[in-house]
Structure formats: structure tokens, C-alpha cells
N, C-alpha and C positions, 0 to 999 in steps of 0.2 A: 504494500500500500504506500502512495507515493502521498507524504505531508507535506502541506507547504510550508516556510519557515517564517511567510509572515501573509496577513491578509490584510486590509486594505476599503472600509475600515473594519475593525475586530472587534468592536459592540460590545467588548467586554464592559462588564460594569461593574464586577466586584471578583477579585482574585485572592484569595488565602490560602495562604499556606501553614501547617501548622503540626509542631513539632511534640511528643511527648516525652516524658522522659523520667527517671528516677532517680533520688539524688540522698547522696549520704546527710544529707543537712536539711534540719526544717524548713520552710519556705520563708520564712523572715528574715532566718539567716545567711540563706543561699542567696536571697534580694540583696544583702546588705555585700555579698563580695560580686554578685554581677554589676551595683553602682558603680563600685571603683573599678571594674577590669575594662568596663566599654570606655571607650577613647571619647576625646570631647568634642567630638561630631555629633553625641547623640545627646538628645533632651531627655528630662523626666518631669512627669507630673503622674500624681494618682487619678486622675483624673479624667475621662474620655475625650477626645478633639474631634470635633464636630468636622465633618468632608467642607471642604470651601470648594467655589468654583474658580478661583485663583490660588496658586501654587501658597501654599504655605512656609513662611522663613520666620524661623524660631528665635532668630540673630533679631527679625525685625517686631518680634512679637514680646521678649523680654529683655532684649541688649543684653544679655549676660549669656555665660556658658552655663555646662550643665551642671556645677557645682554650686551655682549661684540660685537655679530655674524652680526653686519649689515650689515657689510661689504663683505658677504659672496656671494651677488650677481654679484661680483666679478671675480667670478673663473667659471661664466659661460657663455657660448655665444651663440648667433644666439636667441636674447629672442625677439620678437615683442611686449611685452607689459608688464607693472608690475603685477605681484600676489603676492597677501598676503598668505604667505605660512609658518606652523607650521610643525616642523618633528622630528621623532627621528629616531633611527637605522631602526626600520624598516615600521612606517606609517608615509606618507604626508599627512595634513588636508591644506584644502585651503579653505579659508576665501574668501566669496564674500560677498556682502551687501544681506541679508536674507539666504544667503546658503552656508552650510558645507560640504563639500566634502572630504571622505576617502580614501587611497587608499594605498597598500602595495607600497613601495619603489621599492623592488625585487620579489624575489618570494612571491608566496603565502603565507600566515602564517598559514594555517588550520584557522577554525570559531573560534574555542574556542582562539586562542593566540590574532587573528583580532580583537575578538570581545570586548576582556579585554584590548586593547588598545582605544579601540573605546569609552566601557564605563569608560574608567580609563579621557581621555579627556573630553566627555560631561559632567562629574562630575562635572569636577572643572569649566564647562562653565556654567552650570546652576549652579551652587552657586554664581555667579556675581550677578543674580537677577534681570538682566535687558533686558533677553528673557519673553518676554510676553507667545508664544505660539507655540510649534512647527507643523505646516502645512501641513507638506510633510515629507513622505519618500519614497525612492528608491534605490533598490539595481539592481546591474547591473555587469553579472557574463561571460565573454568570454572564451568559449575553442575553442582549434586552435588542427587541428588535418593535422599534414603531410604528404603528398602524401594517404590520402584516399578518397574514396569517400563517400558523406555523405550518400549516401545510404547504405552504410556497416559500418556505424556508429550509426546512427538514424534512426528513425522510420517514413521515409519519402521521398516518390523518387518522382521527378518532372516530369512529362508528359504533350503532349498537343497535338492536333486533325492533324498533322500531324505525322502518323505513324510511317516513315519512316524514323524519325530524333531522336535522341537522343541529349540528350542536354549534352556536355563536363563540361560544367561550367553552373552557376545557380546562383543567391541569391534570398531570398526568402522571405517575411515580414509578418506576422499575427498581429493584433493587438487585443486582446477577453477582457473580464471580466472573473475574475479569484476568484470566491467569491467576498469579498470584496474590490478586489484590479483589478486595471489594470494592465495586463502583455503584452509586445512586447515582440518578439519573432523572431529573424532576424536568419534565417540557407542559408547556404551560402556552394557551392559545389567545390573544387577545382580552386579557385580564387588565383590569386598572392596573395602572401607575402609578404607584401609593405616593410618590415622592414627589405629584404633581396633584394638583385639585381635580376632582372628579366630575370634568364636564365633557360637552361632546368636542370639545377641537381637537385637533391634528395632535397625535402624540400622547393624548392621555390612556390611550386604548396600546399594550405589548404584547407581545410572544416571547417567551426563555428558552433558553435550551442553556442545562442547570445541570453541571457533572461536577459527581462528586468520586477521586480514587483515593484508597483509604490500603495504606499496608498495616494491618494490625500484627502485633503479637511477634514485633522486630525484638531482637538484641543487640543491638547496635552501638560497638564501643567505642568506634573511634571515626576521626574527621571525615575523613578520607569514603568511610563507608557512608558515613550519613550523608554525605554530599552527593554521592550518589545515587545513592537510594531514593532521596529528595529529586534529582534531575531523570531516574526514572521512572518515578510517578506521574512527572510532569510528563514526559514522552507517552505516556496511558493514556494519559488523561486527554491528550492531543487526538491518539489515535478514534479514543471514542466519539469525542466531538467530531473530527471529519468523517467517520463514519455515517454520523448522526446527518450531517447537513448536508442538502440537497446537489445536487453536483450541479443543477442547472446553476442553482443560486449563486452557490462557491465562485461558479465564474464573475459573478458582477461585484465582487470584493476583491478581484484585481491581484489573484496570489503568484506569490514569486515563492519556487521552489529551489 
């Protein structure tokens, strides 16, 4: 199966990656030496940072580095609960107790920018030394496609034993084994766009095609392994999605193989 290495445009809208893992130290304390090992590239706040639709600069948001930045949860509202959250220009890492969560800021960054932010972080997290073993990985890749439907997007139309009905709207869930990994697979047909007002204009009405590849039950102990492991998820998770999507369509997003 021939992938392409970029499409053009890629309607991603939400990309996570996300890491688990085991760790000889409680999670307060393990917090307390991932502050000091990240380099002063990255910010901290407990606190969630809302998506902007311009690039966010944390230089221009507190004028200090990350030793300075605590106060940075500050300048945000409507939060119902604290997170431990690491960021730079353009990825948020969010710290929970066993798990690491990625996620671009704004737009997409393509794999290759994502992925050297990704492994430029676990680096310096595994050198702490007090990850015992990494568990889990999953990546989790949403495209949003406006006023189509997803039958003229993907290779997939919804039917059912009443003839006579056609369905307006649809979501739709699979859950398979995908080799060695678990993949979900949620496509969804002309459903509101929760993140715009629900009225009739241009755009408020989507289609997804929502893959999720998941390697459960890893032991993984060193960089070297997890970086790959992480980069061959993502090669899955790619395969399913071109699977997924209609080869007519593929063509009018312009890919370069």
C-alpha cells in the first residue's frame, strides 16, 4: 500500500499522542525532578491553555522563563481543575500520574516537526532515570471535514433494513485488532460542530474520520525502543486512515508521495 507523506490540506484537527508508563517514585515527586531536567524552552502552569487561533509565545505571555512562569495560571479562566502542564511554542505535554500526553498547541506540525518535539522531550525525561517502564502507547489523529458527507469522503456509507430512509446524520464506532495493536475507529457523518454555534450556515454541519492505535501491555525500557514504537504507531495509524479514505477524494488533497 502506497502512503502518501503529506496531503494537502490534512483537516487534521486534533493529534495526541500519549505515552504511559511506571515509575519508581510517587507522582509528586517524579513532577518535582521532570521541573528541573526539561530545559528552559518549556513553560509550566497547573493549569489548562485554552487553543488560540494565533500561534501562542509564552516569552510574550509572561516575559519570564520557566522558573519564573507559575504564575501563568493566571491569565486563564473557566478551569474546573488543576493540570500539570509542560509547553513550548508549539506542543503541550500534560503530566498525569503514569501518563504523558502530546498535543500540538495550534495547528498541526507535520510528523517529522511533532515528532522531534516529542522525542526532543522524552529524552530529557528518560535521563531522570526514575521511569521504570513505558506501558502504553497511543496515538489519536481527528479530521473534520465541512459540509461533506462522509460518504464522498470515505470508504463507507451507513445503511439499515428500512429502505426507504436514508440517514442525514450518522456516527459510527468499530473497535478491531490491527496487527499488533488495537485500533478505534469512530466516523461520524454531518454532525454539528460543537466548536461553532448551531445554525444553518456553511460549516456548522462535519464529517470525522477519528482513528485511534493503541499498543497496550509494552515493556519498554529504553529511548531508543520507545521512539520507535511511538513512530510505528504512527505508520498504523496512517495506514488505517488511507485505507479509510476514498481514493476519489485523496486525489483533491493534492498528495505527494
Amino acid at each position: 500500500m502506497q502512503i502518501p507523506k503529506k496531503i494537502s490540506p490534512d483537516s487534521i484537527k486534533s493529534s495526541v499522542v500519549e505515552v504511559r508508563y511506571n515509575s519508581s517514585l510517587v507522582f509528586e515527586v517524579l513532577l518535582g525532578f521532570i521541573y528541573k531536567s526539561l530545559d528552559d524552552s518549556y513553560y509550566y502552569t497547573n493549569r489548562p491553555i485554552p487553543k488560540s487561533q494565533s500561534p501562542i509565545n509564552p516569552k510574550n505571555i509572561v516575559g519570564q522563563p520557566k522558573e519564573n512562569a507559575l504564575n501563568i495560571e493566571q491569565l486563564f479562566i473557566n478551569q474546573l481543575s488543576a493540570q500539570h502542564l509542560f509547553y513550548t511554542d508549539k506542543v503541550l505535554i500534560t503530566l498525569n500520574s503514569n501518563q504523558i500526553i502530546f498535543t500540538c498547541i495550534n495547528e498541526y506540525l507535520g510528523w517529522d516537526d511533532y515528532f522531534s518535539e516529542i522525542k526532543r522531550t522524552l529524552k530529557q525525561l528518560v535521563e531522570i532515570k526514575e521511569i521504570i517502564e513505558f506501558t502504553r502507547i497511543g496515538i489519536r489523529y481527528i479530521n473534520e471535514y465541512p459540509d461533506i458527507h462522509l460518504k464522498n469522503c470515505a470508504n463507507f456509507d451507513f445503511t439499515f433494513g428500512i429502505n426507504s430512509v436514508t440517514s442525514q446524520s450518522y456516527t459510527f464506532r468499530s473497535e478491531f485488532q490491527y496487527e499488533k495493536y488495537k485500533a478505534i475507529l469512530n466516523l461520524s457523518s454531518m454532525v454539528p460542530n460543537i466548536t461553532q454555534p448551531l445554525t444553518t450556515i456553511p460549516g456548522n454541519l462535519i464529517s470525522k474520520i477519528d482513528t485511534d492505535i493503541i499498543l497496550e501491555n509494552a515493556k519498554i525500557k529504553s529511548y531508543d525502543e520507545l521512539v520507535s514504537a511511538i513512530d510505528n504507531a504512527h505508520i498504523k495509524e496512517k495506514e488505517i486512515f488511507f485505507q479509510v479514505i476514498k481514493e476519489e477524494f485523496l486525489k483533491t488533497l493534492n498528495p505527494i508521495y
